[in-house]
VOBA-1610 file (N, C-alpha, C; in pm, whole numbers, padded with zeros to 5 digits, always signed):
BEGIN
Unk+08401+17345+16159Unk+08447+17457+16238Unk+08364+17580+16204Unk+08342+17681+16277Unk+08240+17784+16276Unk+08332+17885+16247Unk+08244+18011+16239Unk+08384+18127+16233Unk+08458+18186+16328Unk+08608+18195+16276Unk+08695+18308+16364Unk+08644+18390+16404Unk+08658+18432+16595Unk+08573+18545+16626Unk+08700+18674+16552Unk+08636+18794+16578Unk+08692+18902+16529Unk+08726+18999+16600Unk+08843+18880+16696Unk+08914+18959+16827Unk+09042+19016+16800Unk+09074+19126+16803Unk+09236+19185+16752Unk+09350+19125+16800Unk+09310+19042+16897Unk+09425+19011+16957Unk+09466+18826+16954Unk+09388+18815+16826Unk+09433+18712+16838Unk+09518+18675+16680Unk+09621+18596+16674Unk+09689+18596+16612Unk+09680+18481+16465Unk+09737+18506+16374Unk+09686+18459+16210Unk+09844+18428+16176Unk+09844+18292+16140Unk+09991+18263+16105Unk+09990+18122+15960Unk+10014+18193+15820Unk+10001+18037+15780Unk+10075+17930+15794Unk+10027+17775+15758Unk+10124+17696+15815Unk+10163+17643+15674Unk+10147+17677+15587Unk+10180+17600+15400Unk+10322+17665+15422Unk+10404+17564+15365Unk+10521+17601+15314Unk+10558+17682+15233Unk+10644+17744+15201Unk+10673+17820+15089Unk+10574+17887+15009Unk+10492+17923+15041Unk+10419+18020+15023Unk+10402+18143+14925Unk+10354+18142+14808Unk+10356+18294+14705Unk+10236+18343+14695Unk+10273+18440+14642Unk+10138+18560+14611Unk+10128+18558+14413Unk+10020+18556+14369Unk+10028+18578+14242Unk+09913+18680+14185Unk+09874+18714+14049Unk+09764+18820+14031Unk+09799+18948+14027Unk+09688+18980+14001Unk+09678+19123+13972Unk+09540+19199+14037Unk+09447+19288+13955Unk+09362+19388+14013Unk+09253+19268+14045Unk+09209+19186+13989Unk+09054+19127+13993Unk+09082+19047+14059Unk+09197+18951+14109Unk+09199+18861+14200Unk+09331+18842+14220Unk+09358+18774+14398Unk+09517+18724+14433Unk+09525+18544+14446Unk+09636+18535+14382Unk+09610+18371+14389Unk+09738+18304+14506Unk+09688+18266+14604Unk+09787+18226+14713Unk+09787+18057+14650Unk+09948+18077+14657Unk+09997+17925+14608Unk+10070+17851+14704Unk+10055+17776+14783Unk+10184+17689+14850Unk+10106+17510+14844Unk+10191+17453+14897Unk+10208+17318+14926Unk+10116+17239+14849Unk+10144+17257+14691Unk+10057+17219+14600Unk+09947+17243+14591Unk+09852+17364+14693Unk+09738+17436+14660Unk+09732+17550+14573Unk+09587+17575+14577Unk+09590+17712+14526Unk+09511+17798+14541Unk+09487+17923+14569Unk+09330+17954+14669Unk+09339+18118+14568Unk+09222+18140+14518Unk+09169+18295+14462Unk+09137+18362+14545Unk+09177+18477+14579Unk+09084+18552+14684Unk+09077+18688+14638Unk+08966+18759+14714Unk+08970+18922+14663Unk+09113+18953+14665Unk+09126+19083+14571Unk+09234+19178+14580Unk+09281+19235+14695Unk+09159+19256+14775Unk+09155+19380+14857Unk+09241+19325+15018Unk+09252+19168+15003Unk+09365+19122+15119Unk+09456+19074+15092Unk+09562+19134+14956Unk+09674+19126+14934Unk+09752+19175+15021Unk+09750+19296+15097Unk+09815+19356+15240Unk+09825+19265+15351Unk+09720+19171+15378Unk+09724+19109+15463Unk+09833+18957+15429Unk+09801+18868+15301Unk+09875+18787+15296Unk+10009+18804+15224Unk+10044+18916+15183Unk+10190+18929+15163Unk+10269+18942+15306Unk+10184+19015+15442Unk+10283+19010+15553Unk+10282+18831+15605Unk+10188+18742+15612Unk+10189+18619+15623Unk+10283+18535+15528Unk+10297+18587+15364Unk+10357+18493+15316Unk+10519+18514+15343Unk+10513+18647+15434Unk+10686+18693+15461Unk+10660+18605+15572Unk+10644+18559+15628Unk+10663+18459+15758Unk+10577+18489+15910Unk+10549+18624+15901Unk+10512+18689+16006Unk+10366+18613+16059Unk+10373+18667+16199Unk+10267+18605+16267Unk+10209+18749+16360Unk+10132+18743+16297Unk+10058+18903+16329Unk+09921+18903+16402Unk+09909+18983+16505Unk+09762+18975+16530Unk+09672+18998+16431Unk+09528+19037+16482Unk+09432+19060+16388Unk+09419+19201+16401Unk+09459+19261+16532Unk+09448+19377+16498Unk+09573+19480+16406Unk+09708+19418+16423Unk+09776+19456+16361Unk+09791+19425+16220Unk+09715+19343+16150Unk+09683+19346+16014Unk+09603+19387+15982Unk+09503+19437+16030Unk+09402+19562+16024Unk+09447+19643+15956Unk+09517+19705+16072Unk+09573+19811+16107Unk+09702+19850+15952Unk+09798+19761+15907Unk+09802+19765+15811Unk+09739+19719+15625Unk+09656+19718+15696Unk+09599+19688+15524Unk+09488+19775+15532Unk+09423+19817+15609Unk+09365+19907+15614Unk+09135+19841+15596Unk+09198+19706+15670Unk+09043+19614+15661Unk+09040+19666+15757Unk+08891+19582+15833Unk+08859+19621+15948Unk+08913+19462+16038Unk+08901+19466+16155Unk+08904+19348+16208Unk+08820+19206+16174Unk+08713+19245+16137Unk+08600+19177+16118Unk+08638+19113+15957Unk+08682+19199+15867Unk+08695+19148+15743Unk+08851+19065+15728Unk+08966+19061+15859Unk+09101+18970+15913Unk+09020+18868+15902Unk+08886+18830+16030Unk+08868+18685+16053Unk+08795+18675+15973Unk+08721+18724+15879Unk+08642+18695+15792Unk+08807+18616+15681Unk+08892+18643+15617Unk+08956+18604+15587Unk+09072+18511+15648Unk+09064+18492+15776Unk+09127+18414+15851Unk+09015+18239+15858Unk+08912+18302+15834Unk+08815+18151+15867Unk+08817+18077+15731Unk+08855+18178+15647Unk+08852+18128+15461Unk+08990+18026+15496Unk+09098+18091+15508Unk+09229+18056+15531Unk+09255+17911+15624Unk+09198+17918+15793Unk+09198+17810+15805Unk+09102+17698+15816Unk+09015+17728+15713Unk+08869+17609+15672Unk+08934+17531+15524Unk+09039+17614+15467Unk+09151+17515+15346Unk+09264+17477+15417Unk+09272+17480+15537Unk+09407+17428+15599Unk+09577+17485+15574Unk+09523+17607+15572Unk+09595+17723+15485Unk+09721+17798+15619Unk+09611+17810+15718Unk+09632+17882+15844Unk+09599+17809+15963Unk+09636+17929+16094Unk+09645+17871+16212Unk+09601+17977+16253Unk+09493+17962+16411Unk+09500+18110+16433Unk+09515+18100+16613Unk+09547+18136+16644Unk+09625+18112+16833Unk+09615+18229+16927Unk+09560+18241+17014Unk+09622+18365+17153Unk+09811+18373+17156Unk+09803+18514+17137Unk+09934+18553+17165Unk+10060+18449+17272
//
């Protein structure tokens, strides 16, 4: 699979079960369905609204975490290239 384009309007939803956030400043460690994935700090904003259940565009997680769109699918293609996520038209 190639990368997520870095359209706002398209939507980022994970599909792992039960889902946590762990870490601190140097890295976030997303844990569910017996995985485990390191990622920068800097999209903890983004997967704490995912690990609450939500299914958010790209531009509205932007918009709160304060990335740009481009750095959503940049972390949306990480997300579903581990089978982590889903990403769909509204």
């Amino acid at each position: 699979m190639g990368d997520v384009p870095a359209d706002p309007g398209l939507v980022l939803a994970l599909t792992t079960a039960r889902a946590a956030l762990e870490g601190a400043d140097e890295a976030v460690v997303l844990r569910a369905a017996g995985h485990e994935w390191e990622l920068h700090p800097f999209v903890r904003p983004v997967l704490e609204a995912l690990v609450s259940g939500a299914r958010l565009t790209f531009g509205d997680l932007a918009e709160r975490s304060g990335l740009t769109v481009e750095q959503v699918a940049a972390l949306a293609t990480e997300l579903v290239s581990k089978d982590a996520a889903a990403v769909s038209h509204r």
